[in-house]
C-alpha positions in Angstrom: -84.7 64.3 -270.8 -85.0 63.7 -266.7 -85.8 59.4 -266.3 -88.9 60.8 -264.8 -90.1 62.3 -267.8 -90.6 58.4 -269.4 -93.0 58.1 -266.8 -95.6 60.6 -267.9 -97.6 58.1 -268.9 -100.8 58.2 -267.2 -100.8 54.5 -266.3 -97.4 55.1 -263.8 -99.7 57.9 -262.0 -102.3 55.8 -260.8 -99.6 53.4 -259.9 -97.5 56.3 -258.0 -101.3 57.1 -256.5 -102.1 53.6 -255.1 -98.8 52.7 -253.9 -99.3 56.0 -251.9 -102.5 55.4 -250.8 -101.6 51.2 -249.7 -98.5 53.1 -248.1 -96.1 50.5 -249.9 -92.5 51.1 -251.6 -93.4 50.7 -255.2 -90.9 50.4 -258.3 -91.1 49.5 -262.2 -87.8 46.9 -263.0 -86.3 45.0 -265.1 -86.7 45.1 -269.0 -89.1 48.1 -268.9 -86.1 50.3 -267.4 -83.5 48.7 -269.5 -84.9 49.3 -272.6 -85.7 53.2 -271.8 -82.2 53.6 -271.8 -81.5 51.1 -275.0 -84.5 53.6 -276.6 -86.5 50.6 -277.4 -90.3 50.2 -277.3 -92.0 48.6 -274.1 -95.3 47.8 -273.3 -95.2 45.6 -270.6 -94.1 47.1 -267.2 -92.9 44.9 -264.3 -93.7 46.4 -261.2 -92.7 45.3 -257.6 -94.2 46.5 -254.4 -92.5 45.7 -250.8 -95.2 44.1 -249.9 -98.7 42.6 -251.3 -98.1 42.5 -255.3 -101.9 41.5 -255.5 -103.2 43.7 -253.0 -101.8 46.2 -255.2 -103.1 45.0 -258.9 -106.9 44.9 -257.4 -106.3 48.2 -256.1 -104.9 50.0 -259.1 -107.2 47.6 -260.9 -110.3 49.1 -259.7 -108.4 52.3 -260.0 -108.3 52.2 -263.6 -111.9 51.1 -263.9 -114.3 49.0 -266.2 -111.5 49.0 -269.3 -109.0 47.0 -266.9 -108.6 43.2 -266.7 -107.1 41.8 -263.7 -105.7 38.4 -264.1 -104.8 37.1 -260.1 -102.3 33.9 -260.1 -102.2 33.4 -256.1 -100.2 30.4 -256.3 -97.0 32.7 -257.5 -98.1 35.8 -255.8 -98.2 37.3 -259.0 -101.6 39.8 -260.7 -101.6 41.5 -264.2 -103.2 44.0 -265.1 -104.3 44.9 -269.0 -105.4 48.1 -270.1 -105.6 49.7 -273.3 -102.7 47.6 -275.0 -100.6 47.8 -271.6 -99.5 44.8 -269.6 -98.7 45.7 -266.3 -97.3 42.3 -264.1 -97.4 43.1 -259.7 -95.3 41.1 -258.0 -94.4 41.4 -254.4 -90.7 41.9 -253.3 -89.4 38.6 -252.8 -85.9 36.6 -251.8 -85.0 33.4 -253.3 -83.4 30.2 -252.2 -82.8 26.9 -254.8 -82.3 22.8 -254.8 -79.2 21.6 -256.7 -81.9 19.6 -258.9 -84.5 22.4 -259.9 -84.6 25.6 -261.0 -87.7 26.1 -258.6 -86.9 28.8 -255.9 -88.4 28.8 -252.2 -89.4 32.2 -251.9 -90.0 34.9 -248.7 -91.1 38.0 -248.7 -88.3 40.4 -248.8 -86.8 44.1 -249.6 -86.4 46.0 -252.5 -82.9 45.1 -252.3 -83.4 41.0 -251.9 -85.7 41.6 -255.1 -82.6 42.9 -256.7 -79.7 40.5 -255.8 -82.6 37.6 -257.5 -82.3 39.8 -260.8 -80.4 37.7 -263.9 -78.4 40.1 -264.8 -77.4 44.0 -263.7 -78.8 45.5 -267.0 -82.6 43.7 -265.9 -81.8 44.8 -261.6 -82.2 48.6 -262.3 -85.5 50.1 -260.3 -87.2 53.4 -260.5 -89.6 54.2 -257.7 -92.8 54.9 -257.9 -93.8 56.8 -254.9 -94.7 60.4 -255.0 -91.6 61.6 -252.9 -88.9 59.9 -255.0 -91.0 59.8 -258.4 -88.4 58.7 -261.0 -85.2 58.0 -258.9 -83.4 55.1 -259.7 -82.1 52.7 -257.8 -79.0 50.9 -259.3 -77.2 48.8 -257.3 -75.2 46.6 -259.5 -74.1 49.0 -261.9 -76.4 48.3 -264.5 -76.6 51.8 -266.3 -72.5 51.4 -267.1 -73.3 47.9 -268.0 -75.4 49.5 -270.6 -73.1 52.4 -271.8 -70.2 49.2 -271.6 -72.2 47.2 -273.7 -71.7 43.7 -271.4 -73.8 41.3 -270.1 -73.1 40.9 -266.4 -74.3 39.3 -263.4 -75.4 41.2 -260.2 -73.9 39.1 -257.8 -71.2 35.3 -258.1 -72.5 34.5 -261.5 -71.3 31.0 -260.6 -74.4 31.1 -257.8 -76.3 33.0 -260.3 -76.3 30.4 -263.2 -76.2 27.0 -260.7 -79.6 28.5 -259.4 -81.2 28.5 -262.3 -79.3 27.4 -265.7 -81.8 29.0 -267.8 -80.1 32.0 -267.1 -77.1 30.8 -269.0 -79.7 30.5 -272.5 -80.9 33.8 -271.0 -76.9 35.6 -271.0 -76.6 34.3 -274.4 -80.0 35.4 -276.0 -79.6 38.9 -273.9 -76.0 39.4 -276.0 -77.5 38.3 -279.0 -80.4 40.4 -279.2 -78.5 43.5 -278.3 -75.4 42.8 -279.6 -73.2 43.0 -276.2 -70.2 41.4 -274.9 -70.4 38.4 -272.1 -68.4 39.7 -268.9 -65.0 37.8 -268.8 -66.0 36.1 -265.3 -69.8 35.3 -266.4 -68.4 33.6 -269.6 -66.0 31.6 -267.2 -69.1 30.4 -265.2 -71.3 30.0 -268.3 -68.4 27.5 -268.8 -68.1 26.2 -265.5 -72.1 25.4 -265.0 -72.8 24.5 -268.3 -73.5 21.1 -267.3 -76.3 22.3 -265.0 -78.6 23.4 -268.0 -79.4 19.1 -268.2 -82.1 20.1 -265.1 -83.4 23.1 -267.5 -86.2 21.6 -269.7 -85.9 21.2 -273.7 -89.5 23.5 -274.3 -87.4 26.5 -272.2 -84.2 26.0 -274.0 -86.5 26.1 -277.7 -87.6 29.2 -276.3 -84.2 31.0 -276.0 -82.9 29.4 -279.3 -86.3 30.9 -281.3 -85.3 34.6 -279.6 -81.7 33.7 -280.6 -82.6 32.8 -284.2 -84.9 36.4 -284.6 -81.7 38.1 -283.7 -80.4 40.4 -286.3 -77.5 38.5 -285.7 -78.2 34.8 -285.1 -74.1 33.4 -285.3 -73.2 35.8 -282.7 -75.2 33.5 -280.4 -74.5 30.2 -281.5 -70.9 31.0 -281.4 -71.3 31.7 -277.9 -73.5 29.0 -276.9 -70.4 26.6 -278.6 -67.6 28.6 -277.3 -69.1 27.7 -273.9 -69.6 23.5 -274.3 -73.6 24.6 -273.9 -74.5 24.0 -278.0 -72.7 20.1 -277.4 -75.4 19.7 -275.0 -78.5 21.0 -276.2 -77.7 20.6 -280.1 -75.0 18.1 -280.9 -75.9 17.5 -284.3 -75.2 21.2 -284.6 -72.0 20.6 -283.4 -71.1 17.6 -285.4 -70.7 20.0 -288.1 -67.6 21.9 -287.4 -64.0 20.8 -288.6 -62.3 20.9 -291.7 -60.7 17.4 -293.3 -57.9 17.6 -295.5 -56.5 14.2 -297.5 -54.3 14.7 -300.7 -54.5 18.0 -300.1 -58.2 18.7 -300.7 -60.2 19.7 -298.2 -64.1 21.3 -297.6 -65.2 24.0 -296.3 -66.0 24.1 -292.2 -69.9 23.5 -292.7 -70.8 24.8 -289.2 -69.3 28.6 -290.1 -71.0 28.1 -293.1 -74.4 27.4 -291.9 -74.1 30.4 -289.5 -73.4 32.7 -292.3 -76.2 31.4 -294.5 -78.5 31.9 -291.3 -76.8 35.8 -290.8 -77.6 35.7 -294.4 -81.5 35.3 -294.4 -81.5 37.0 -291.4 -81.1 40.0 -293.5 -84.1 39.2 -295.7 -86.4 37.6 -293.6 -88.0 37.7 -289.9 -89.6 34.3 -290.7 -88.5 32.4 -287.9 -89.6 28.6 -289.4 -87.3 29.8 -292.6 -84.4 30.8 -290.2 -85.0 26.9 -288.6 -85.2 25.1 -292.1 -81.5 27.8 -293.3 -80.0 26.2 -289.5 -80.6 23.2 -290.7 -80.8 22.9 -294.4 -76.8 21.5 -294.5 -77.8 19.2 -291.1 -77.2 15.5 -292.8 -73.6 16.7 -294.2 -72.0 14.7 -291.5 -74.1 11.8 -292.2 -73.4 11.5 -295.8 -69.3 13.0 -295.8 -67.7 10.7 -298.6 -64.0 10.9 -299.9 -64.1 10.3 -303.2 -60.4 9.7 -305.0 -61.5 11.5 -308.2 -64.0 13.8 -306.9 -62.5 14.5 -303.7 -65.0 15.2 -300.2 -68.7 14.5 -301.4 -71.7 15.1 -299.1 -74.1 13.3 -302.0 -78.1 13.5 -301.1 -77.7 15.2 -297.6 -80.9 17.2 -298.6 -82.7 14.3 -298.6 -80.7 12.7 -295.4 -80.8 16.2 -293.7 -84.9 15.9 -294.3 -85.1 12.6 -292.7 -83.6 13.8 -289.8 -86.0 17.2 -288.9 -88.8 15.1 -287.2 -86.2 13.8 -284.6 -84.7 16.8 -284.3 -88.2 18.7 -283.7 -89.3 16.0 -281.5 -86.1 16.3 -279.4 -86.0 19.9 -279.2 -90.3 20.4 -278.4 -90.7 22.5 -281.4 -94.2 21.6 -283.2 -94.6 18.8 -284.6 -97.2 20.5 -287.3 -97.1 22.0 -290.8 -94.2 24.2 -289.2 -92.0 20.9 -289.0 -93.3 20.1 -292.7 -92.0 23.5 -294.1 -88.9 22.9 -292.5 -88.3 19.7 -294.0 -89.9 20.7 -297.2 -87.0 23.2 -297.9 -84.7 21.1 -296.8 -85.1 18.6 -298.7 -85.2 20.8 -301.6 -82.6 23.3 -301.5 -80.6 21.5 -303.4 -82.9 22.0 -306.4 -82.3 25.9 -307.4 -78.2 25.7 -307.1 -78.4 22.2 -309.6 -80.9 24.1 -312.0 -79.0 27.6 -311.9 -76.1 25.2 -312.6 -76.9 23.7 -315.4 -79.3 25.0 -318.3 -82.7 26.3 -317.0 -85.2 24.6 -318.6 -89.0 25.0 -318.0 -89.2 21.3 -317.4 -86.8 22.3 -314.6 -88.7 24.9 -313.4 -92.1 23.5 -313.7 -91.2 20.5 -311.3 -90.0 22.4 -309.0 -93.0 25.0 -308.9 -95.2 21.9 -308.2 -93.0 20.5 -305.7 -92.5 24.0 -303.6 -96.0 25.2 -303.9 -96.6 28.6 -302.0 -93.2 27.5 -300.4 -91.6 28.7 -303.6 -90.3 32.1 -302.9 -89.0 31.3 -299.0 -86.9 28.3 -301.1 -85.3 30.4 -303.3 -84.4 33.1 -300.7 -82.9 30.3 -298.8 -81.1 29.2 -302.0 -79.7 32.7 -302.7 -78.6 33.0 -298.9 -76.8 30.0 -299.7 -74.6 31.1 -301.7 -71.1 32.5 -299.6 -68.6 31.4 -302.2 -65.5 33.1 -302.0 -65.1 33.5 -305.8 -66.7 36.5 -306.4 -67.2 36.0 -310.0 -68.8 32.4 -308.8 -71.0 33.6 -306.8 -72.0 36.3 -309.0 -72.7 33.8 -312.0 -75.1 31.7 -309.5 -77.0 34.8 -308.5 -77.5 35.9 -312.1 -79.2 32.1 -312.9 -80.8 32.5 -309.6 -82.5 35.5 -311.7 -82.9 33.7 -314.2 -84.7 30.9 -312.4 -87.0 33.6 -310.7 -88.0 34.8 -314.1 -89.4 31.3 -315.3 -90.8 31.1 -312.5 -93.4 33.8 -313.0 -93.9 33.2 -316.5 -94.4 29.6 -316.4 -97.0 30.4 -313.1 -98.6 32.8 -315.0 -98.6 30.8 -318.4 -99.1 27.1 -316.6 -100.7 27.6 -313.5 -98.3 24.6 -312.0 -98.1 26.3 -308.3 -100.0 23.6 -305.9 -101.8 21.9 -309.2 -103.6 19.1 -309.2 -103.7 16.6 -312.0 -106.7 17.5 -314.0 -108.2 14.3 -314.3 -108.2 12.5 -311.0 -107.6 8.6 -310.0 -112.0 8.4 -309.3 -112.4 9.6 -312.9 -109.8 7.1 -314.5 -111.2 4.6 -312.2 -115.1 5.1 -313.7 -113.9 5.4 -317.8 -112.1 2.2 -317.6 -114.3 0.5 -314.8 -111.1 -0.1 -312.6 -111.0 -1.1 -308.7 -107.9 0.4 -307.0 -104.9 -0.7 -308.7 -101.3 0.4 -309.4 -102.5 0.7 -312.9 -104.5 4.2 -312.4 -101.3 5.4 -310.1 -99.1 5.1 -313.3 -101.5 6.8 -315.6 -102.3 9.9 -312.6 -98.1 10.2 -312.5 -98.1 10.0 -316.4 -100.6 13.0 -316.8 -98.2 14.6 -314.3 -95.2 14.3 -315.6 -96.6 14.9 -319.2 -97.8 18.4 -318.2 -94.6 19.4 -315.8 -92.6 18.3 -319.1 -94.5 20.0 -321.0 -95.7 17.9 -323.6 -99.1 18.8 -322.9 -100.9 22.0 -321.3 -102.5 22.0 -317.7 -106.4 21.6 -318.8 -108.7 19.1 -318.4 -109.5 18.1 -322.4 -105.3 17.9 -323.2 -105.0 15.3 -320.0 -108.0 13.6 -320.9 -107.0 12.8 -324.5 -103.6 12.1 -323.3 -104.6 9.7 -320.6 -106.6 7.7 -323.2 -103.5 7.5 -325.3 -101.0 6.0 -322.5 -104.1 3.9 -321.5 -104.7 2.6 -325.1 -101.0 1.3 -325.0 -101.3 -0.4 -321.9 -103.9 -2.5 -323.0 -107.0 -0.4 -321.5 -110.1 0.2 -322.9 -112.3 2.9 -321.7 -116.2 1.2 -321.0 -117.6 4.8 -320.2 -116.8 8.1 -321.2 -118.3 11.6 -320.5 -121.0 12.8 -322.4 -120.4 16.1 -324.5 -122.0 19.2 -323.6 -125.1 20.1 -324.9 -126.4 16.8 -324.8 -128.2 14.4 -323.1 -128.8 10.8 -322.7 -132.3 9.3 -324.3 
């Protein structure tokens, strides 16, 4: 198929029309071209016009009618255009100069080719024209199509001029050979190392950015490998870091926890496009560090660095400008729990077991145990097999007992107001140890998850504490006289 044969669309004829009509050179760039030839999907199309970008959106704006929506942004010299699920972003051909201390660019007006020496990388600097008498040529400077075929990640021009410009292209080189599963030119990996200090002027909400789009890779490690093969992951993540390295003493030793963690996060990556469970499987071994222990008898011990590794989330959120909402909460939530299937699978599963961990997991339940299984990269095949047969196990009881129980996000049937009113109590720690007995008494279960079987027990543990009840609910079917 001829280039100019993706460009059938009807959309890129009314741009080819008004270009014509404005008399201005006209081109779609960047990620729209690339990804013709990578055979992906696009629906927004980046379009640059030697000259006016805006002049051009209100003209191919009106162009397209009442359907279109034309969004101006004069402050960047920017318009987009939406229409019928189509983004289409005008920008006027432009040359850049930089500060050493930001990443914001003085821009002129400039040529086509200006436009193009700016570009990131050679792969994003390819250009097909949009004018009638070169409909569909394109202009690649830089090489960019045998970038693609190559499979590397290059830049157009000194990538040490490239990436001191504007650091976030170093995040950017990363994420780019991450999501498409390229290799990093031999002299852009050298300045990647060379400028890496430089991302310090690059702000933590932009670098969160390009770690999400790194962790929605199919293959997140291949990323973070680079980002710590480069120095950049000791800047932007150290507790990340502080995982690596094996210790021997007597010759025992761990595993590395950082290699690890990445194949646990390859792992899930396979199962799941949830990006909040890929953050909770990056950091569910985070407090290992924190809680390393050489035991004589026992040997290395990382005891409760769930529960240290929990603790540490809301810094680490905070730090990095992820959300500090019920995102952070599921994050720390598994976590802090994915200990919990490995002890249980280990060990006999009882529905005691089971039940508590139902309740504690809620609707969280099935992203835990995905996590869990992920977890498991043992070596020893017939190890790892044996866990992943509990695991099944585990899964099992946990659909009966919801089914049979109903323990998934339960509340204690009869509340602290209620226990308050039949034994004519004021707040007291009293009706907290009675609410966490009828808890417990139903997760063990002693007794079943219905209001009459909690109501009769909580008399019973209140009877031996020394608590009479002064009013109790009147049966049904009668009334008082």
């Amino acid at each position: 198929m001829e280039l100019k044969e993706h460009f059938a669309n009807k959309i890129f004829k009314l741009i080819s029309e008004t270009a014509d009509e404005l008399q201005m050179e006209c081109y779609v760039v960047g990620g729209y071209v690339r990804d013709i030839f990578l055979n992906r999907p696009s629906k927004d199309i980046d379009v640059v016009v030697v000259g006016s970008g805006i002049a051009m959106a209100e003209a191919f704006g009106q162009k397209l009618g009442h359907s279109a929506h034309v969004s101006v942004f004069r402050n960047f010299g920017t318009a987009q255009v939406k229409y019928r699920g189509n983004e289409v972003e005008f920008v006027g051909a432009r040359k850049e100069s930089y500060s050493h201390d930001s990443r914001k660019p003085i821009v002129e007006d400039g040529t086509l080719e200006d436009d193009q020496n700016r570009r990131d990388f050679t792969i994003n600097a390819m250009a097909v024209c949009m004018n009638r008498s070169r409909f569909g040529e394109l202009v690649d400077p830089f090489g960019g199509l045998d970038d693609l075929k190559e499979r590397t990640i290059r830049t157009p021009l000194d990538p040490d001029i490239t990436f001191s410009d504007d650091p976030l292209r170093m995040m950017r080189c990363i994420r780019f050979a991450t999501q498409l599963n390229f290799y990093i030119d031999d002299c852009t990996f050298s300045a990647l190392e060379r400028n890496k200090d430089r991302i310090k002027i690059i702000s933590r909400e932009r670098i969160a950015d390009e770690l999400n789009k790194i962790l929605l890779s199919p293959i997140p490690s291949k990323g973070f490998i680079e980002l710590d093969r480069c120095g950049l992951l000791k800047l932007i993540f150290p507790e990340l870091v502080a995982l690596q390295g094996v210790e021997v003493r007597n010759g025992r030793t761990h595993k590395d926890n950082f290699y690890h963690t990445l194949e646990v996060v390859d792992n899930i990556a396979k199962t799941s496009d949830n990006l909040w469970l890929r953050w909770a499987t990056l950091l569910h071994d985070i407090g290992k560090p924190r809680t390393k222990r050489w035991d004589p008898r026992a040997g290395w011990t990382f005891h409760n660095h769930n529960f240290v590794g929990e603790k540490m989330i809301p810094e680490i959120f905070r730090k990095m400008k992820l959300p500090m909402n019920e995102k952070m909460k599921y994050v720390q939530k598994l976590v802090g729990l994915h200990m919990r299937p490995i002890v249980i699978a280990d060990d006999e599963v009882t529905d005691s077991a089971v039940r508590r961990l139902l309740f504690e997991a809620g609707d969280d339940i099935d992203d835990l145990m995905m996590l869990c299984e992920a977890d498991i990269t043992s070596k020893n095949e017939l190890r790892k097999q044996r866990f992943l047969d509990n695991f099944k196990l585990v899964r099992k009881k946990l659909k009966d007992l919801e089914e049979k129980d109903r323990i998934r996000n339960f509340q204690p049937p009869v509340d602290g107001a209620e226990i308050m009113q039949v034994f004519n109590l004021q707040p007291c720690r009293e009706i907290g140890y009675l609410k966490s007995a009828i808890k417990d008494a139903i997760l063990d279960g002693i007794i079943p998850n219905e209001y009459e079987a909690a109501f009769k027990f909580m008399l019973e543990k209140a009877e031996t504490m020394g608590l009479k009840p002064v009013s109790l609910p009147q049966p049904e079917g009668t009334s008082e006289t």
